[in-house]
N, C-alpha and C positions, 0 to 999 in steps of 0.2 A: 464134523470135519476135524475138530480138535479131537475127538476122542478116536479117531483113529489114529491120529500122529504117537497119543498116547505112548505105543508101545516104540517108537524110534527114541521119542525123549527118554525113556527110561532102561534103555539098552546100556551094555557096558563098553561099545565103541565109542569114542568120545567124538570121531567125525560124523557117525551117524547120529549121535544123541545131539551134535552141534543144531545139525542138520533140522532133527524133529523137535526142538525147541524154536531155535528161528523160523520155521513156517509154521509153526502152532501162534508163536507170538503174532507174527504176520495175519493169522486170519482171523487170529481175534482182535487185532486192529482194523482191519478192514468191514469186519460184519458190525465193530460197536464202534467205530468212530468214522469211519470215512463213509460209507454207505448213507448211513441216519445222517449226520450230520454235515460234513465238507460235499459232499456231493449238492446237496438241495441247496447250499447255501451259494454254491459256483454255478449251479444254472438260475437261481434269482439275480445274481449279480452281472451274471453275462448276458442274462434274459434274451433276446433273438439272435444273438452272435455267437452263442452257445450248440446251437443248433446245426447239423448238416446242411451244407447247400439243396437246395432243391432240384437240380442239375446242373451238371458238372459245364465244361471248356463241348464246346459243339468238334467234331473230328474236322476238319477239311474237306469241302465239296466237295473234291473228285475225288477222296476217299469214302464217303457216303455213295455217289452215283456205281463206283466201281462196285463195294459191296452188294446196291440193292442189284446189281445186275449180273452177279455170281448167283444172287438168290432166285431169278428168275429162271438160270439154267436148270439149276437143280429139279430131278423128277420129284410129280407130286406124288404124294402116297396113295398106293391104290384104296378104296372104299370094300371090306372084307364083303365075299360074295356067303351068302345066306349054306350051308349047309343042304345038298340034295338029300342026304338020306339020314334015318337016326331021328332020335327025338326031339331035334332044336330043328326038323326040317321044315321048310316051307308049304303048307297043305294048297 
């Protein structure tokens, strides 16, 4: 990733050259210092609070019963019928 920035850092634009030096620096702090290290160290310290809930706020009952009963409307999908003729036909 940094060797592709490569050529924005060494340009003669000096916004562009800003540009590919600040996200060069950037990703070489993130692949050799935050990744290896502040990342492992914040989910041992926050240990299960670190973690996504396992599900969320439930919606409102009569917006559940409403949903499951738009789903019942809906047509089911028909089951493909076998091919009469050709070689995938049914003998």
């Amino acid at each position: 990733m940094v060797a592709a920035l490569i050529p924005f850092a060494t340009t003669q634009l000096i916004n562009v050259r800003e540009l590919g030096v600040g996200v060069g620096i950037a990703v070489l702090l993130n692949a050799l210092l935050l990744r290896p290290v502040l990342l492992p160290a914040a989910v041992s310290l926050y240990g299960r609070l670190g973690w996504w809930p396992t599900h969320g706020p439930r919606p409102p009952k009569g917006l559940r019963t409403e949903a499951a009963r738009r789903l019942r409307r809906l047509p089911r999908p028909r089951r493909p019928q076998p091919p009469l003729h050709g070689p995938h036909a049914a003998h």
